[in-house]
N, C-alpha and C positions, 0 to 999 in steps of 0.2 A: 504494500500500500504506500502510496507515494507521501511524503511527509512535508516536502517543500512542494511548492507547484509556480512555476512560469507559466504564465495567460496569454498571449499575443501582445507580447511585449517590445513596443517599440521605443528609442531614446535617442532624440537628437542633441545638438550641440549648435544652436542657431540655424543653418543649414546641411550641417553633415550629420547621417542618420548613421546613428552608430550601431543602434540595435535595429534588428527588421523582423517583426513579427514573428519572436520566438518563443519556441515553446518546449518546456523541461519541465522533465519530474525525478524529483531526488528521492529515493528511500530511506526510512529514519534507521539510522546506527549506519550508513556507508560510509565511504571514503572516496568523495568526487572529488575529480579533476577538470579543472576549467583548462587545456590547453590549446597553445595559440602563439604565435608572432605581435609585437608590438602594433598597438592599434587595432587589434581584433575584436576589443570588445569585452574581454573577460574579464578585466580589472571594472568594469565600470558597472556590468554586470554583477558583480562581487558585493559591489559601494549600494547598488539599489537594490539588493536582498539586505543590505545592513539597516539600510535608512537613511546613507550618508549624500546620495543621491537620488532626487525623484524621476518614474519613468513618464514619459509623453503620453501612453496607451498604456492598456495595459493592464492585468493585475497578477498580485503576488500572495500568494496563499503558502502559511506555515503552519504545521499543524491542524487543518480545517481551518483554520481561521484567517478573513484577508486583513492583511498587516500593512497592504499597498500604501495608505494614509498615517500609518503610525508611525512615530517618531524614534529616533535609535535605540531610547530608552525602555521604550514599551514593549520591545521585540523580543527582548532576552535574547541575542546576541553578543559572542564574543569576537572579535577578528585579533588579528596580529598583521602588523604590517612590516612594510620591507624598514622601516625605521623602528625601532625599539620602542619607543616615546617612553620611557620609563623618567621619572621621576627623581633629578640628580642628589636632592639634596634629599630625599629617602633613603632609608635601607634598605634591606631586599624585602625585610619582614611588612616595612610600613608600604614596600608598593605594592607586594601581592596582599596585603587587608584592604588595599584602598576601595576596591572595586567591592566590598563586601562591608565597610563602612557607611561607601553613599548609597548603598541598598538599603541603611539603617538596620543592620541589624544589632547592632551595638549605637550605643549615646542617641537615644530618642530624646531630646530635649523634651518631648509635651510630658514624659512619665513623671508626676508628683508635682505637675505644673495647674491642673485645673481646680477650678472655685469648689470650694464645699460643698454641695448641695442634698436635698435630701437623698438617703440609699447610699449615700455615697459613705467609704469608711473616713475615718478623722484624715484630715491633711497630714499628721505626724508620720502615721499609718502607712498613707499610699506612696510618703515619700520613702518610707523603708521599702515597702514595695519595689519602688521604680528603682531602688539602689540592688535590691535583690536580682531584678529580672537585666539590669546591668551588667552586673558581674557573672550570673550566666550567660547573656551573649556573648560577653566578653572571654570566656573559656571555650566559647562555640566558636568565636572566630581564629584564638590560638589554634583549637584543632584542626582547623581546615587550612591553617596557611601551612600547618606541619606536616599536614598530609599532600599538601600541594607539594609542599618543599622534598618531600621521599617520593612524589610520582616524578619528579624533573632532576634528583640526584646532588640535590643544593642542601643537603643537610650539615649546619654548623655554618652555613654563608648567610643568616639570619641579618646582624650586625652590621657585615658588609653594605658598600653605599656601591650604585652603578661604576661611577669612576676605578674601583678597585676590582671588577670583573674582567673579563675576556670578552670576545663577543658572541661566542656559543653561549656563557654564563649569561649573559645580557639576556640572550633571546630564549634559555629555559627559565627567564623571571617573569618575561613578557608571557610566555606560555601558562605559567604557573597561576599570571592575574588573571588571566582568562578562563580559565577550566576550575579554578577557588570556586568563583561565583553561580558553577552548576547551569553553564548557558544552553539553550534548548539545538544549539548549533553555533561550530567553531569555525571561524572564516581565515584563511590564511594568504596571506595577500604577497607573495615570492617571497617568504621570509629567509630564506637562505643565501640571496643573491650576495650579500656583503660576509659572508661566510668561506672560508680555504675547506678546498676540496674535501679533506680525510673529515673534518669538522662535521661538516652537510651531509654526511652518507651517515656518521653517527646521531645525526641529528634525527636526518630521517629515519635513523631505524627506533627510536626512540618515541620520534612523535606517534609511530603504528602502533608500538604495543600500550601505549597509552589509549591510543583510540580505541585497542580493544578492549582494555582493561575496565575505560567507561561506557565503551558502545556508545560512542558521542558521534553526531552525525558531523562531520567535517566536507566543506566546501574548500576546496587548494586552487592557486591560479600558479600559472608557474609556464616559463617558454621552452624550457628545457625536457625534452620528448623523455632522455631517460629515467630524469625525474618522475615523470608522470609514470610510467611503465612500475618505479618502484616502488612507489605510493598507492597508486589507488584500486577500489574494485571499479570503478566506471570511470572513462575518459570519456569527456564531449571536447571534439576538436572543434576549435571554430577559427572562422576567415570573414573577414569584412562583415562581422556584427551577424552571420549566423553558425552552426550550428553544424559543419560536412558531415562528420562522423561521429556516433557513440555507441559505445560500447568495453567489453573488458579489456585490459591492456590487451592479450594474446589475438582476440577478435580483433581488433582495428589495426595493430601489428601485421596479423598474417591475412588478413581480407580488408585490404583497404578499398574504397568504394570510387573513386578517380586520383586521376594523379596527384592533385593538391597534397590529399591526405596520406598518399605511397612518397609522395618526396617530404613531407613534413616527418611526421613519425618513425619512419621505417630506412630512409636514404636509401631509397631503391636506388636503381637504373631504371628511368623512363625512357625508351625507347622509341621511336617512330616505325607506323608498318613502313617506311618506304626505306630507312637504314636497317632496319632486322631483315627484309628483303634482301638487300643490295648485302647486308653485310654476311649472312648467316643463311643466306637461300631459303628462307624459311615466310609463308605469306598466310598473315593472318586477316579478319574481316576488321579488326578493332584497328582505332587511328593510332591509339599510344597501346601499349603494353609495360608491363614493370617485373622486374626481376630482382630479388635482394640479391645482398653483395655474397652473403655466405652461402647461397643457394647456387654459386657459380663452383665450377672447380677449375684447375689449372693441372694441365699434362703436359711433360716435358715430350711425349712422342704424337706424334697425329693420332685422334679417334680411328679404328677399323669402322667398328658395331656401332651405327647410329642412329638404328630406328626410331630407339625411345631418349634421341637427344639432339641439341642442336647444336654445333663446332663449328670455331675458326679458328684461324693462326692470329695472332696480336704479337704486339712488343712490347715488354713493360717499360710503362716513362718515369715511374715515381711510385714510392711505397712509405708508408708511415705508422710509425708503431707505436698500435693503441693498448698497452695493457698484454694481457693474453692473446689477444688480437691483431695482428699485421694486416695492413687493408692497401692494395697494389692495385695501382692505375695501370690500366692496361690499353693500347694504343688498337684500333683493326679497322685500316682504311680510313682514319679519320674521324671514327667514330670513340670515343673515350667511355671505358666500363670498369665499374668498382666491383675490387675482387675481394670478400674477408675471408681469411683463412686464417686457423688456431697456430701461432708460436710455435714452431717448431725447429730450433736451432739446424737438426739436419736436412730438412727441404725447404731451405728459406732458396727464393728467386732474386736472382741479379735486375739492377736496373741495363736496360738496351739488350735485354735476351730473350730471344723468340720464343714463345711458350705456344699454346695450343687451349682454348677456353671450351668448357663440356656444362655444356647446363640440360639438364632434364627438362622436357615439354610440360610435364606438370607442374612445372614449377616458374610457370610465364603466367601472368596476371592480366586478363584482358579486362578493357577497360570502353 
């Protein structure tokens, strides 16, 4: 059952229509992914599920309920954005109570403030009262910043002020203000981009088991395709304010639906039927076709047997090494194709030496 809902939502910007009659439904406790290229649309779409932007058209339903009208505060919304905003001259402890302060649950000014009246107990009374029901909020709110502080690994950085963190530290403080306060959904707005690499991959495996730990329904924007692949149960790719592709990492990976979303995601080879022709003797009905790079292989002798495969001769121009990964440009006729193949110190290939490229017909993507 869908828990967030996008209505025919459209959002201009004076005359540039950012959003064009879109429509999404999120399930409660996932982990979606908004991804996309700069200007796409999914940062702004992000701001108008918070509250922080109004849409043009349109409505926005959370939890059955439409929130399209309601203000940031009324939402039960948390986000995290690409900037910390944390509070300098805070501690760690005072910035993750903050948001659980201006909820009031602790210091209600009105307790032991109003007139006498009849029914009502002595003035003396209800001021004990309100000092009683103080100091249990106030034991409410320790536990929750201390539990917040053992879900994000900051325990003993209580005292600690922003300026004396890292900026991992910074931004499992910023997490910790957000998920304290029990928000009906977690917004994440590229919070990793100002993050080193080894950082970001421990972040992100961090922010998941937290999400599963609360079954928190998290909303991620983020342009980085691997990112998204390691994050979420649903991707919605989008381009110019809609919506190409959705579906699970592995779905929109191995079935992309036109080229946009085979060269976004996946960095296929798009190919043309009139260079797959020319190159590969091979003629399909579709204008482009795609092929991944690791769904190619490389032979150092001619194919014999090629019923169930398509070959040519190429020349490598350039190779670059990703990881466990080596990913070699290969040259055929003018035509330029990305090869990935796994590290392997004894079959690694020279640049300027004539190879032989064998890809499987199953494994061509028409389009």
């Amino acid at each position: 059952m869908s828990y967030i809902k996008f209505e025919n939502i459209n959002k201009y910007y004076n005359n540039q229509h950012v959003l064009k009659d879109l429509d999404l439904t999120i399930d409660k406790g996932s982990f979606v992914t908004l991804l996309g290229p700069s200007g796409c649309g999914k940062s702004t779409l992000l701001r108008c599920l918070a509250g922080l932007e109004s849409i043009s058209t349109g409505k926005i339903f959370l939890d059955d309920e439409d929130i399209t009208l309601k203000n940031p505060r009324q939402r039960n919304i948390g986000m995290i954005f690409q900037q910390y905003s944390l509070f300098p001259t805070m501690t760690v402890y005072q910035n993750i109570s903050f948001g659980l302060r201006m909820k009031k649950l602790i210091n209600d000014d009105r307790i032991g403030s109003e007139p006498m009246h009849k029914g009502f107990m002595p003035i003396h009374e209800n001021k004990c009262m309100g000092m009683k029901m103080k100091k249990e909020r106030g034991e409410t709110i320790d536990k929750l910043v201390k539990e917040a502080l053992a879900l994000v690994q900051l325990e003993g950085s209580e005292k600690k002020f922003p300026s004396q963190l890292s900026g991992g530290e910074q931004q499992r403080v910023a997490l910790a203000r957000c998920i304290v306060t029990k928000p009906k959904v977690l917004l994440l707005d590229e919070p990793f981009s100002a993050i080193d690499a080894k950082l970001r991959k421990s972040l992100q495996t961090r922010i998941k088991e937290i999400h599963r730990e609360l079954n928190m329904t998290c909303v991620f924007v983020t342009h980085d395709q691997e990112e998204a692949m390691i994050m979420s149960d649903v991707i919605h790719l989008m381009h110019n304010g809609i919506i190409e592709q959705s579906g699970n990492p592995a779905q929109v990976y191995s079935n992309p639906k036109n080229p946009y979303v085979a060269s976004f995601i996946g960095n296929y080879n798009i190919i043309d039927k009139k260079d797959l022709s020319r190159v590969f003797g091979y003629e399909v009905s579709s204008e482009k076709i795609a092929i991944r790079p690791e769904m190619i292989a490389i032979e150092k002798e001619e194919v014999v047997d090629v019923s169930e495969f398509i070959c040519a001769k190429g020349v490598i121009v350039d190779n670059i090494l990703q990881g466990n990964i080596i990913r070699y440009f290969v040259d055929i006729n003018g035509l330029k194709v990305k090869v990935d193949l796994l590290f392997n110190n004894s079959e690694l290939f020279e640049n300027n030496q004539e190879i032989y490229l064998k890809i499987n017909k199953n494994n061509i993507i028409l389009f």
